[in-house]
PyMOL Python script that loads the backbone (N, CA, C, O; Angstrom):
from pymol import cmd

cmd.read_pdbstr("""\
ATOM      1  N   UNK A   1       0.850  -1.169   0.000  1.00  0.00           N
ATOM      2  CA  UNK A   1       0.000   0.000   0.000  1.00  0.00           C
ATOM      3  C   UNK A   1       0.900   1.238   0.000  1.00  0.00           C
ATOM      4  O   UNK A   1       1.804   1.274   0.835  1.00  0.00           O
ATOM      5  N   UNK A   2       0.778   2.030  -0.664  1.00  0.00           N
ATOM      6  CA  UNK A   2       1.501   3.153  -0.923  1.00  0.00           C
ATOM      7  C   UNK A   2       1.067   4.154   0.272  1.00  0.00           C
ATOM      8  O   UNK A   2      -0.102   4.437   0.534  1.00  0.00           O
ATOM      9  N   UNK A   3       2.089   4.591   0.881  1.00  0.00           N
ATOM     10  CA  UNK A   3       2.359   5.604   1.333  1.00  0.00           C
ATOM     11  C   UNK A   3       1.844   7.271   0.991  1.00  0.00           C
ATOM     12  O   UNK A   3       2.416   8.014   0.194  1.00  0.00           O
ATOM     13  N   UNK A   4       0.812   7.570   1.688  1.00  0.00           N
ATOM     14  CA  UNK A   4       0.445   9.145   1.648  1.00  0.00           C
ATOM     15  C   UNK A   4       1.335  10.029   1.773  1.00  0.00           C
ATOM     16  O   UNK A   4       2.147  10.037   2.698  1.00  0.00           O
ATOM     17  N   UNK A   5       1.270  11.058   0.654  1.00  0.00           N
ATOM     18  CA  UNK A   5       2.434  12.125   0.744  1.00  0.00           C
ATOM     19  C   UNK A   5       1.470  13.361   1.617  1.00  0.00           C
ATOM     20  O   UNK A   5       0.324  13.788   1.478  1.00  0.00           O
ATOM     21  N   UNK A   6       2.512  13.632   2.486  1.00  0.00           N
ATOM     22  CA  UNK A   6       1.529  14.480   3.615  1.00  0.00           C
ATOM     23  C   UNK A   6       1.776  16.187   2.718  1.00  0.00           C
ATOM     24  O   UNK A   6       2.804  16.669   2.243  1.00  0.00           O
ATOM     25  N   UNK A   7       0.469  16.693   2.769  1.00  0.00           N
ATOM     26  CA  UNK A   7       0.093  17.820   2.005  1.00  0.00           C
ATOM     27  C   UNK A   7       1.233  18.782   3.092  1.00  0.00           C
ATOM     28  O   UNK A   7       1.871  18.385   4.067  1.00  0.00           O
ATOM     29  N   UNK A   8       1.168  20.148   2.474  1.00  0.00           N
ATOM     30  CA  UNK A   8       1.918  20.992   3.997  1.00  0.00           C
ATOM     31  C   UNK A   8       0.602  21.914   4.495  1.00  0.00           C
ATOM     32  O   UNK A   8      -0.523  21.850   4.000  1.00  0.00           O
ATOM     33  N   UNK A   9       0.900  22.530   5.274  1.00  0.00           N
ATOM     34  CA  UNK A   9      -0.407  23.166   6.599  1.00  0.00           C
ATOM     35  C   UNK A   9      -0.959  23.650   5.439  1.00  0.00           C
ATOM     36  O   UNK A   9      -1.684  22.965   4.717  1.00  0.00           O
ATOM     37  N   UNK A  10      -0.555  25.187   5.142  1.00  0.00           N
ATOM     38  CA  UNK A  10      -1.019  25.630   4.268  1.00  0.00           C
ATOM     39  C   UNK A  10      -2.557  24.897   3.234  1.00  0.00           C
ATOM     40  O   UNK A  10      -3.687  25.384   3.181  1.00  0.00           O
ATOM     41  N   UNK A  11      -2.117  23.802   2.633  1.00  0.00           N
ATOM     42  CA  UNK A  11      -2.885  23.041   1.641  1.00  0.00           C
ATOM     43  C   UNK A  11      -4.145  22.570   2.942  1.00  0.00           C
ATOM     44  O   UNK A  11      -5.332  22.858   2.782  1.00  0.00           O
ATOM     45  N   UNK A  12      -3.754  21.993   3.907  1.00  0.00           N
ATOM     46  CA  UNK A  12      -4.749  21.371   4.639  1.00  0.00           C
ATOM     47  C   UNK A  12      -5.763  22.462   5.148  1.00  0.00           C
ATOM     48  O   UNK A  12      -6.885  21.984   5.315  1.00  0.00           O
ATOM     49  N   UNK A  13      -5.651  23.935   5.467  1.00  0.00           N
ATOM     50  CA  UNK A  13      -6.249  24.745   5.629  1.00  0.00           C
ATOM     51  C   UNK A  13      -7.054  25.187   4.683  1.00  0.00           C
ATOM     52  O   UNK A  13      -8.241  25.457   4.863  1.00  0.00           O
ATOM     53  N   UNK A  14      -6.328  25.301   3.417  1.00  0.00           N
ATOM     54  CA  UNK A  14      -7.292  25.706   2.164  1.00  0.00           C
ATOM     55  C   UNK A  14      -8.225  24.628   2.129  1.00  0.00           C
ATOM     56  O   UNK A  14      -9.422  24.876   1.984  1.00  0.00           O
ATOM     57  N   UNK A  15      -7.796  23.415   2.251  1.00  0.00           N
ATOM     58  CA  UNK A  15      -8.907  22.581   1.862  1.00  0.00           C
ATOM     59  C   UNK A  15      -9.922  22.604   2.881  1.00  0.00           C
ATOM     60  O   UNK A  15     -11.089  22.674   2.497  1.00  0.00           O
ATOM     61  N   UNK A  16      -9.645  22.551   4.292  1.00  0.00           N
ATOM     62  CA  UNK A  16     -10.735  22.752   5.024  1.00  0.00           C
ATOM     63  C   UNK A  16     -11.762  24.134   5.136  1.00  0.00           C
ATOM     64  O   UNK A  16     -12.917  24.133   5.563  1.00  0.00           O
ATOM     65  N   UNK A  17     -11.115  25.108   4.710  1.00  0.00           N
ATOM     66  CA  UNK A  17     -11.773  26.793   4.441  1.00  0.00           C
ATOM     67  C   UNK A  17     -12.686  26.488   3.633  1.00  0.00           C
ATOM     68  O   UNK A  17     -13.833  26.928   3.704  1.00  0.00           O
ATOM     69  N   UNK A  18     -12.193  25.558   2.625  1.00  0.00           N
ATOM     70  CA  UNK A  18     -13.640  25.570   1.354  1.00  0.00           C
ATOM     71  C   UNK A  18     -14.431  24.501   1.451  1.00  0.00           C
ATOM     72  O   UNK A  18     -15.288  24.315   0.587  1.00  0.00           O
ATOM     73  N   UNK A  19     -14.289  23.691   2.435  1.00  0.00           N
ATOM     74  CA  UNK A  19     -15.215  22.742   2.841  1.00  0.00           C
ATOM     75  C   UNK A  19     -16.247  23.383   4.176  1.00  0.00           C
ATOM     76  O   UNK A  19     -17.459  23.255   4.349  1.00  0.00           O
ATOM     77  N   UNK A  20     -15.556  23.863   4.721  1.00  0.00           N
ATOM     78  CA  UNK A  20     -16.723  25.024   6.153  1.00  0.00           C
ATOM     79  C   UNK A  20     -17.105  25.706   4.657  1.00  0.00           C
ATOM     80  O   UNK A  20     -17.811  24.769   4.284  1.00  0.00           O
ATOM     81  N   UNK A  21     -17.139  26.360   3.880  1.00  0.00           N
ATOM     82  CA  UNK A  21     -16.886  27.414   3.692  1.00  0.00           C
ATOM     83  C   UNK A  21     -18.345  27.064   2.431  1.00  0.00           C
ATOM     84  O   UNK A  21     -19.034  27.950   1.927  1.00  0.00           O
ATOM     85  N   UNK A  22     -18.490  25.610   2.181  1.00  0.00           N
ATOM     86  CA  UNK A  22     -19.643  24.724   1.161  1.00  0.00           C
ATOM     87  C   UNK A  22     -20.553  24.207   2.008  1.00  0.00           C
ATOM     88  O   UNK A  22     -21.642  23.868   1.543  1.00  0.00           O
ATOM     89  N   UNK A  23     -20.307  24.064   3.273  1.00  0.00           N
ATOM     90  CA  UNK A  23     -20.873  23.740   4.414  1.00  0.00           C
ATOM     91  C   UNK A  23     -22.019  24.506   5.119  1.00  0.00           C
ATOM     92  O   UNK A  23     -22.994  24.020   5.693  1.00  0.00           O
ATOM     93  N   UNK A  24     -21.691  25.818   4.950  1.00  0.00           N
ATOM     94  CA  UNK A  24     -22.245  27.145   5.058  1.00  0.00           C
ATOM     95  C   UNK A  24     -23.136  27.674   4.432  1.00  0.00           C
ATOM     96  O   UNK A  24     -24.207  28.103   4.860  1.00  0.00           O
ATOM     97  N   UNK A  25     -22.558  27.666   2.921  1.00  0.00           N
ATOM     98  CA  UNK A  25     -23.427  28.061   1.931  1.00  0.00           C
ATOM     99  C   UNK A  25     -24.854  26.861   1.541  1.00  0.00           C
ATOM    100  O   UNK A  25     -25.929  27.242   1.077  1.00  0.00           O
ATOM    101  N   UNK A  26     -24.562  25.611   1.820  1.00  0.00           N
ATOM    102  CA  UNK A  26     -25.404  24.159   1.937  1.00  0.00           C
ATOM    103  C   UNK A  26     -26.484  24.934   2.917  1.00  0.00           C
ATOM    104  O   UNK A  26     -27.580  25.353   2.544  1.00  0.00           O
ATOM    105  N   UNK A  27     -25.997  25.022   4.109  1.00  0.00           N
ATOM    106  CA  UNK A  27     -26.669  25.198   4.980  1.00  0.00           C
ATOM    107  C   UNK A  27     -27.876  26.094   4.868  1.00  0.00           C
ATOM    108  O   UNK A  27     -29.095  25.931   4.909  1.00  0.00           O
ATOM    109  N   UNK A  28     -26.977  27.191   4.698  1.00  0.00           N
ATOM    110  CA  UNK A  28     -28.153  28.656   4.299  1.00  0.00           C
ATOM    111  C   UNK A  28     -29.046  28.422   3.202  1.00  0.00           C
ATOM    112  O   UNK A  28     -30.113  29.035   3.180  1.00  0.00           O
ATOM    113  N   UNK A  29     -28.682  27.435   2.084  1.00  0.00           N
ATOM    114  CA  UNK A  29     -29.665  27.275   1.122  1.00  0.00           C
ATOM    115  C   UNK A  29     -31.010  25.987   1.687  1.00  0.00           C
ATOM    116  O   UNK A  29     -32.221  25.875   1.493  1.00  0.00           O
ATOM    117  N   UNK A  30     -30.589  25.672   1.993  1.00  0.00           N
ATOM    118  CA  UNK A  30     -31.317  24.536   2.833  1.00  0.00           C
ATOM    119  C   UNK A  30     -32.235  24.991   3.942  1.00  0.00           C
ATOM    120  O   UNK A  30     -33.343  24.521   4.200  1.00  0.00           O
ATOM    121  N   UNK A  31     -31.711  25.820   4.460  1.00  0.00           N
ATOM    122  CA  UNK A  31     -32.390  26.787   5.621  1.00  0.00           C
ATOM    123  C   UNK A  31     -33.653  27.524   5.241  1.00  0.00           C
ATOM    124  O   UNK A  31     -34.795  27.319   5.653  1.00  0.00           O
ATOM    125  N   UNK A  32     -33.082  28.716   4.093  1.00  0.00           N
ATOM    126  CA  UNK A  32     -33.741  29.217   3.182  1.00  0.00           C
ATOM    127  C   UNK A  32     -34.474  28.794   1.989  1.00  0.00           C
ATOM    128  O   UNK A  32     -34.733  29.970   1.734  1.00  0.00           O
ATOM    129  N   UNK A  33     -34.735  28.503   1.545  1.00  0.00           N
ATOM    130  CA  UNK A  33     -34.688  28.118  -0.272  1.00  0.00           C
ATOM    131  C   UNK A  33     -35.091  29.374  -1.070  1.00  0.00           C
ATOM    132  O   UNK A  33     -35.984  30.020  -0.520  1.00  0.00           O
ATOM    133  N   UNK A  34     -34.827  29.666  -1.756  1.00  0.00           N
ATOM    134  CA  UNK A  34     -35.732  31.354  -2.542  1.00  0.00           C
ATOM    135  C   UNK A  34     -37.259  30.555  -3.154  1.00  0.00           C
ATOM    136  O   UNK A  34     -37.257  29.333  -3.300  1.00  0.00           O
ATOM    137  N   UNK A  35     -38.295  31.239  -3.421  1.00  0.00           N
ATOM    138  CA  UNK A  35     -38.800  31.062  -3.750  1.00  0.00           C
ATOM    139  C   UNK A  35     -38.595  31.156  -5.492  1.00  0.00           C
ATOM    140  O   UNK A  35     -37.841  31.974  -6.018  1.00  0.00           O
ATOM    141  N   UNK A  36     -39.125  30.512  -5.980  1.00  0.00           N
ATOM    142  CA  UNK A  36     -39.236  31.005  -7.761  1.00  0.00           C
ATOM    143  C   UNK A  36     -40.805  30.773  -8.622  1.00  0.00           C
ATOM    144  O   UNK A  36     -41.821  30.285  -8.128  1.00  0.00           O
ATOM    145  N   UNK A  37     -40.692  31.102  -9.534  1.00  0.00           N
ATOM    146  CA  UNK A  37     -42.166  31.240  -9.970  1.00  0.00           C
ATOM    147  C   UNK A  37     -41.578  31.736 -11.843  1.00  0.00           C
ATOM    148  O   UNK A  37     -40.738  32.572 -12.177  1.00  0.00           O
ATOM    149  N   UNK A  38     -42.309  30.954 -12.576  1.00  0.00           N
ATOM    150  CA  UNK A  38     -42.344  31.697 -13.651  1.00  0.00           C
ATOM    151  C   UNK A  38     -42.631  33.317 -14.142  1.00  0.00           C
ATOM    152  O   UNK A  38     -43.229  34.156 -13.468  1.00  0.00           O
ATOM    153  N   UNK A  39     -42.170  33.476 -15.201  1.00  0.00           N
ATOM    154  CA  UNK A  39     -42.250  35.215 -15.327  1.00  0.00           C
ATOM    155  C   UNK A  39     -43.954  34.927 -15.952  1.00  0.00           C
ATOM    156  O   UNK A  39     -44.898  35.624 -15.582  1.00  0.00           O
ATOM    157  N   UNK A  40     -44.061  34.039 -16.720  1.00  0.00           N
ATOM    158  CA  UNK A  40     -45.380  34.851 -17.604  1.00  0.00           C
ATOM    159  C   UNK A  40     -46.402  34.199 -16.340  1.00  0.00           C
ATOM    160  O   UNK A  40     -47.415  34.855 -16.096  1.00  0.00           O
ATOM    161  N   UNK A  41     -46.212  33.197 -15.705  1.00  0.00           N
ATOM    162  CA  UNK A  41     -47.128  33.186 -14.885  1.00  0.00           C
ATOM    163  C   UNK A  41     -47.123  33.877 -13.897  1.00  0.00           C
ATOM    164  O   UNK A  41     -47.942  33.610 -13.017  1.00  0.00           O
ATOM    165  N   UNK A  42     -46.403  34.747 -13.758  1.00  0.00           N
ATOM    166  CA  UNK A  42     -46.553  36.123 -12.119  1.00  0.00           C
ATOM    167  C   UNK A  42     -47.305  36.940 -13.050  1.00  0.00           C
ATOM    168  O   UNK A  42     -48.390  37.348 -12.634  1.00  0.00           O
ATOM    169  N   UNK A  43     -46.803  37.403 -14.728  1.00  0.00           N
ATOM    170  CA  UNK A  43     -47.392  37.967 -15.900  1.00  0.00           C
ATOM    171  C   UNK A  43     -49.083  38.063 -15.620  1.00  0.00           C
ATOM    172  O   UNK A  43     -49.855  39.020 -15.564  1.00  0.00           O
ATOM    173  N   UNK A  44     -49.242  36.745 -15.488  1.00  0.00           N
ATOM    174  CA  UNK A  44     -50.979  36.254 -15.325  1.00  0.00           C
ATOM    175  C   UNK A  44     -51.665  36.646 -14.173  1.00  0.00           C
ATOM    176  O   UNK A  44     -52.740  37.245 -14.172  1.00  0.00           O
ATOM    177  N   UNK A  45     -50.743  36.143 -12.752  1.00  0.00           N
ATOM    178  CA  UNK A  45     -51.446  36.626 -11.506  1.00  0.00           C
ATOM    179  C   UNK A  45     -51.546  38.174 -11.417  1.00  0.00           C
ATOM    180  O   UNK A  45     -52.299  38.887 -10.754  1.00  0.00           O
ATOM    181  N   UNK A  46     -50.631  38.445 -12.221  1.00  0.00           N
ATOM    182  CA  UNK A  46     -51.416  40.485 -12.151  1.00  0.00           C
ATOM    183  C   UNK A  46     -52.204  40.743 -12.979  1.00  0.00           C
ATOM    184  O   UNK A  46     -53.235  41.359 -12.712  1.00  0.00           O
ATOM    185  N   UNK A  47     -52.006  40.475 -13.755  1.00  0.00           N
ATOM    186  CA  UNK A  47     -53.639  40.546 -15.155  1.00  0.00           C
ATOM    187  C   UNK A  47     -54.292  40.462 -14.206  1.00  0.00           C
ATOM    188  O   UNK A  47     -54.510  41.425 -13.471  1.00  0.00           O
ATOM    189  N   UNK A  48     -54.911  38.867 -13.943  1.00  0.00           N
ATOM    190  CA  UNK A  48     -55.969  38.606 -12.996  1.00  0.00           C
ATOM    191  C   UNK A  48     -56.299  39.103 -12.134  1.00  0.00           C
ATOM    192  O   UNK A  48     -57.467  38.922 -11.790  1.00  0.00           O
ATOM    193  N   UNK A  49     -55.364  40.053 -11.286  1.00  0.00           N
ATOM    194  CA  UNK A  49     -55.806  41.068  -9.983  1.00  0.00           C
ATOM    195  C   UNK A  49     -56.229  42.277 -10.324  1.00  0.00           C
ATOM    196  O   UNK A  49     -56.801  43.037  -9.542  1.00  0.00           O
ATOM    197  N   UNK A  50     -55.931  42.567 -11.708  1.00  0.00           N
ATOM    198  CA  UNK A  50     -55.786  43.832 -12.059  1.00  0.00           C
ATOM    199  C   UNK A  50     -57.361  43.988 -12.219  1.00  0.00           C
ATOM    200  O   UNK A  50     -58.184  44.727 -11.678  1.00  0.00           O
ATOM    201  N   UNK A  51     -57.488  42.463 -13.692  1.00  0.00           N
ATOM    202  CA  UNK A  51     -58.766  42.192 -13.678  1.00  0.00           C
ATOM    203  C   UNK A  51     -59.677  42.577 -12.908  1.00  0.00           C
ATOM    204  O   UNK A  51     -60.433  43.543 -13.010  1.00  0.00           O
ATOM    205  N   UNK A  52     -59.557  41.491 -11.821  1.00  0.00           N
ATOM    206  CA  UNK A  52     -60.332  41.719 -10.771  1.00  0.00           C
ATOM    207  C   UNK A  52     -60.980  43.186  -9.790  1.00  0.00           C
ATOM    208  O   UNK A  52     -62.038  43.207  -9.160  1.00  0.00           O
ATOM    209  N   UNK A  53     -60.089  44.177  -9.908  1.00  0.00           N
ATOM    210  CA  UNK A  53     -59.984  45.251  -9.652  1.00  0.00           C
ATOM    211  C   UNK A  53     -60.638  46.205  -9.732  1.00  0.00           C
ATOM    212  O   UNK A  53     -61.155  46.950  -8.900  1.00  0.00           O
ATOM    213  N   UNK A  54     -60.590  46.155 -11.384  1.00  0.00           N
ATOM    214  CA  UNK A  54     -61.460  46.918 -12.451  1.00  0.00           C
ATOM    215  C   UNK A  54     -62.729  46.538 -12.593  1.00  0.00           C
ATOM    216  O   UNK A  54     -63.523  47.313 -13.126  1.00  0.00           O
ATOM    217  N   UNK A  55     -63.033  45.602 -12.255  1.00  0.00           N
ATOM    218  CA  UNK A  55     -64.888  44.934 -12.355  1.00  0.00           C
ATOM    219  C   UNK A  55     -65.354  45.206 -11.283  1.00  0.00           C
ATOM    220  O   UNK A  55     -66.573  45.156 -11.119  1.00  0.00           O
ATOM    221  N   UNK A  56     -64.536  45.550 -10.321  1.00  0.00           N
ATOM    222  CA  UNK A  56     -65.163  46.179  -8.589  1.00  0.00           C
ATOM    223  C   UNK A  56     -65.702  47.114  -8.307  1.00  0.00           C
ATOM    224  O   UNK A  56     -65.201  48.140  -8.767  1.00  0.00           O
ATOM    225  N   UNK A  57     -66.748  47.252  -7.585  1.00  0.00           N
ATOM    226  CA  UNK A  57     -66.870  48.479  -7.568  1.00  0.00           C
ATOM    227  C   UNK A  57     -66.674  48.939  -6.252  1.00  0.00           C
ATOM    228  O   UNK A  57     -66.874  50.150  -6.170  1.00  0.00           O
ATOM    229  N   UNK A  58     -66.395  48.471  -5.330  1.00  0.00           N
ATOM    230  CA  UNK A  58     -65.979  48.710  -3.796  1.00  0.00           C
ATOM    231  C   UNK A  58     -64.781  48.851  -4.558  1.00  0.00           C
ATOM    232  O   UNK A  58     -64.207  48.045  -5.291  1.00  0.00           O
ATOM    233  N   UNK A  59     -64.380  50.632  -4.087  1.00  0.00           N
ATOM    234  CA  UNK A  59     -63.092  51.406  -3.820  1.00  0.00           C
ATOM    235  C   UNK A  59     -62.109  50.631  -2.949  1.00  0.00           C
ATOM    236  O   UNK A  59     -61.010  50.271  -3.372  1.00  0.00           O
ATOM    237  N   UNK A  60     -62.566  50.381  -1.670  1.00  0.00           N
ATOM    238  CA  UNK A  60     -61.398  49.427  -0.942  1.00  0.00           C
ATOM    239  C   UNK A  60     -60.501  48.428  -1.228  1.00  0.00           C
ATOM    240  O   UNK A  60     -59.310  48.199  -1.016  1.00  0.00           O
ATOM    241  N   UNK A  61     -61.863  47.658  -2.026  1.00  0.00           N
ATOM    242  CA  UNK A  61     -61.385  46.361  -2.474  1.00  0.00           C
ATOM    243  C   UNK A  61     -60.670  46.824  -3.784  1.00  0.00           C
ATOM    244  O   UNK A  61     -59.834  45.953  -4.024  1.00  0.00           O
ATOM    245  N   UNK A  62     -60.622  47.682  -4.628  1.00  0.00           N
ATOM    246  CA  UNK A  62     -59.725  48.253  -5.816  1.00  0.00           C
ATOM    247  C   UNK A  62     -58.441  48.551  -4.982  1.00  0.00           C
ATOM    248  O   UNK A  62     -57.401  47.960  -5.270  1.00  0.00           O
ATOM    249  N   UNK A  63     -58.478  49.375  -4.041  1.00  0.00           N
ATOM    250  CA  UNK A  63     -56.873  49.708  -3.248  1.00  0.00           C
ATOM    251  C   UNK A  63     -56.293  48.395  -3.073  1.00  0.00           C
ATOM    252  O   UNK A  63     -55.126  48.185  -3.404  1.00  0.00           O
ATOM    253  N   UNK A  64     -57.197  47.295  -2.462  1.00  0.00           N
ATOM    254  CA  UNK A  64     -56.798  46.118  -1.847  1.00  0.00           C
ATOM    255  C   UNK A  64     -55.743  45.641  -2.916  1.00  0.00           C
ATOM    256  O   UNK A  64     -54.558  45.395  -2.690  1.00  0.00           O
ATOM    257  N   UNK A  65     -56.569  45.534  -4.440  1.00  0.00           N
ATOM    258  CA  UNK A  65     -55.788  44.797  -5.241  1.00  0.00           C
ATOM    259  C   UNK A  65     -54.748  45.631  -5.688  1.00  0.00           C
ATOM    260  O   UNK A  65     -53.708  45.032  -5.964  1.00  0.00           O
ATOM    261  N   UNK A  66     -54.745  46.633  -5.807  1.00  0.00           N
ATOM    262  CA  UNK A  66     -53.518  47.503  -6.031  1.00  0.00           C
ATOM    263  C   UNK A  66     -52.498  47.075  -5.206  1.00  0.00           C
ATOM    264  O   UNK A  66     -51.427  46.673  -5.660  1.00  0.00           O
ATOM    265  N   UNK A  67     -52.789  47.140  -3.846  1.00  0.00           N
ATOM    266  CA  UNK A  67     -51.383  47.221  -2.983  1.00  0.00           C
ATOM    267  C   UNK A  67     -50.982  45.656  -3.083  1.00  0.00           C
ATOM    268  O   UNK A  67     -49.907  45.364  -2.559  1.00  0.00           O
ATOM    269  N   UNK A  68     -51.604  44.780  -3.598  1.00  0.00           N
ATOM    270  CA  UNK A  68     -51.686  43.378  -3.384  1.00  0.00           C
ATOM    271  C   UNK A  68     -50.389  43.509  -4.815  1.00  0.00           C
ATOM    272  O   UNK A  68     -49.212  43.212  -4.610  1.00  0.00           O
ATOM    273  N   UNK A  69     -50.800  43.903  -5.933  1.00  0.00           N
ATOM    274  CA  UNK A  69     -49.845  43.715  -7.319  1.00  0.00           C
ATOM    275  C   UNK A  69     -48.609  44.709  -7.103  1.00  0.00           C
ATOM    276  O   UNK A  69     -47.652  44.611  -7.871  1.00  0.00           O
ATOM    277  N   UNK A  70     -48.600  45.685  -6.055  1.00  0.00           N
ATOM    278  CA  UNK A  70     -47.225  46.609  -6.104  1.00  0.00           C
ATOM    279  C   UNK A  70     -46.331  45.938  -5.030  1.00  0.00           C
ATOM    280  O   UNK A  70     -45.119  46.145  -4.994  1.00  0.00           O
ATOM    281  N   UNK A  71     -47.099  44.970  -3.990  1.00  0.00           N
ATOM    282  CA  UNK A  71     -46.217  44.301  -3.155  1.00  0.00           C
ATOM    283  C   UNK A  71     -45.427  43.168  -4.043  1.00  0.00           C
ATOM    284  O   UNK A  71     -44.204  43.047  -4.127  1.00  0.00           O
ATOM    285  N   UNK A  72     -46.556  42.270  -4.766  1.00  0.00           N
ATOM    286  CA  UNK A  72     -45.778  41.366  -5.456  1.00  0.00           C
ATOM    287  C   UNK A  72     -44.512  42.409  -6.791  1.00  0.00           C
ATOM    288  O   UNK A  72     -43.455  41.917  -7.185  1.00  0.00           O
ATOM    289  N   UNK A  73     -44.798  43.201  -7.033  1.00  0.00           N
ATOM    290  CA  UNK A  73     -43.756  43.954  -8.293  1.00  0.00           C
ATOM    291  C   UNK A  73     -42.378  44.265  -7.484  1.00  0.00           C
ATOM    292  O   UNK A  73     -41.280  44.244  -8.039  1.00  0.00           O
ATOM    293  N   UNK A  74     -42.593  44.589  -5.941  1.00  0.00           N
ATOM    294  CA  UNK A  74     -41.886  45.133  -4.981  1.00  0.00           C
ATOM    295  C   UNK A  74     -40.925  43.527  -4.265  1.00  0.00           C
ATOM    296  O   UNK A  74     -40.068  43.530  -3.381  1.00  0.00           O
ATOM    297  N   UNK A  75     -41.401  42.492  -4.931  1.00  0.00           N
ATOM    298  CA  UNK A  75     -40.965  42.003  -3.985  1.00  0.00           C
ATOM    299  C   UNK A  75     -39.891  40.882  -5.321  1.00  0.00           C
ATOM    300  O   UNK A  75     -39.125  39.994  -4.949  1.00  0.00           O
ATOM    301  N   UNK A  76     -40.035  41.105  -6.220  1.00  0.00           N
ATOM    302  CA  UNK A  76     -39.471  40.833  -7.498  1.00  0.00           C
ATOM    303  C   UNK A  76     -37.502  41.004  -7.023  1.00  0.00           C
ATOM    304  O   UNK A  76     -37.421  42.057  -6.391  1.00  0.00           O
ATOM    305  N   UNK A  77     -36.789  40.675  -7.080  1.00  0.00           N
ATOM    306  CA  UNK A  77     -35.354  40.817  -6.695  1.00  0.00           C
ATOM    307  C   UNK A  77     -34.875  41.420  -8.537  1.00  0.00           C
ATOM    308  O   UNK A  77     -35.236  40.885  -9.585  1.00  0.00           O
ATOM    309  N   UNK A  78     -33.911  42.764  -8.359  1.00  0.00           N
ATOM    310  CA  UNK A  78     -33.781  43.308  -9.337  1.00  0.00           C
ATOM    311  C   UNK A  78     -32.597  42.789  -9.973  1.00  0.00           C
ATOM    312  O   UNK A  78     -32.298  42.881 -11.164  1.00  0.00           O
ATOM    313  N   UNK A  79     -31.742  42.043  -8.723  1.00  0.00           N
ATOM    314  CA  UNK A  79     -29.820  42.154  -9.155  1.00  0.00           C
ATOM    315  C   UNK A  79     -30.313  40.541  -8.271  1.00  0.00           C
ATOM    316  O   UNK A  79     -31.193  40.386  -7.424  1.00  0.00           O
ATOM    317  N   UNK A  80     -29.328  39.488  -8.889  1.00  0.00           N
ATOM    318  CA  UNK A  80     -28.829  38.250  -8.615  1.00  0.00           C
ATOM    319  C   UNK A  80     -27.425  38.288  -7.953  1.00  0.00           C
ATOM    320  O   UNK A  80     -26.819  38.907  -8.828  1.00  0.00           O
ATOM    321  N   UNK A  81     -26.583  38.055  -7.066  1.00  0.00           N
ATOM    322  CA  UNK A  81     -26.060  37.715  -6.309  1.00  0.00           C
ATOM    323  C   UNK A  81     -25.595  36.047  -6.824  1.00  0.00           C
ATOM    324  O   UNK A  81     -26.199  34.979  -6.726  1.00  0.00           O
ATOM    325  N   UNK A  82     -23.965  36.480  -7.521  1.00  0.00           N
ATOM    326  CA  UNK A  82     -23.219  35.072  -8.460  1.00  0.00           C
ATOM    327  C   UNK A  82     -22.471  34.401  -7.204  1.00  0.00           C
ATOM    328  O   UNK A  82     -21.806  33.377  -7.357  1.00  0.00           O
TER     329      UNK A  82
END
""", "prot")
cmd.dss("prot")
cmd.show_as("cartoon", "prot")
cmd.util.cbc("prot")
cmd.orient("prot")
């Protein structure tokens, strides 16, 4: 059986930095997950509210759906994070 050539510190640190370091990032995605959703179908759920909106005639319920489609537009992420 062949003999292991022992790495030097240095190497054993890098390798363990990027193993915590995948460990972490595992974690937080796992923790978290993002949500996702198609574009033309978010496309649709605002039509449909908008829809809905416009056939109302309770004022409230028109604000309702307003603030309902500017939260979802608001909540859209503009910039991705590589």
């Amino acid at each position: 059986m062949p003999t292991p050539i022992p790495l030097p510190a240095t190497h054993e640190t890098t390798i363990a930095s990027k193993i915590k370091s995948y460990a972490n990032v595992t974690k937080h995605q796992t923790e978290k997950p993002e949500p996702t959703i198609n574009a033309s179908k978010l496309l649709q759920i605002i039509k449909d509210l908008l829809t809905t909106a416009q056939e109302s005639e309770d004022v409230a319920s028109k604000n309702a759906v307003i603030t309902t489609v500017l939260r979802i537009i608001n909540a859209i992420p503009t910039s991705y994070d590589e």
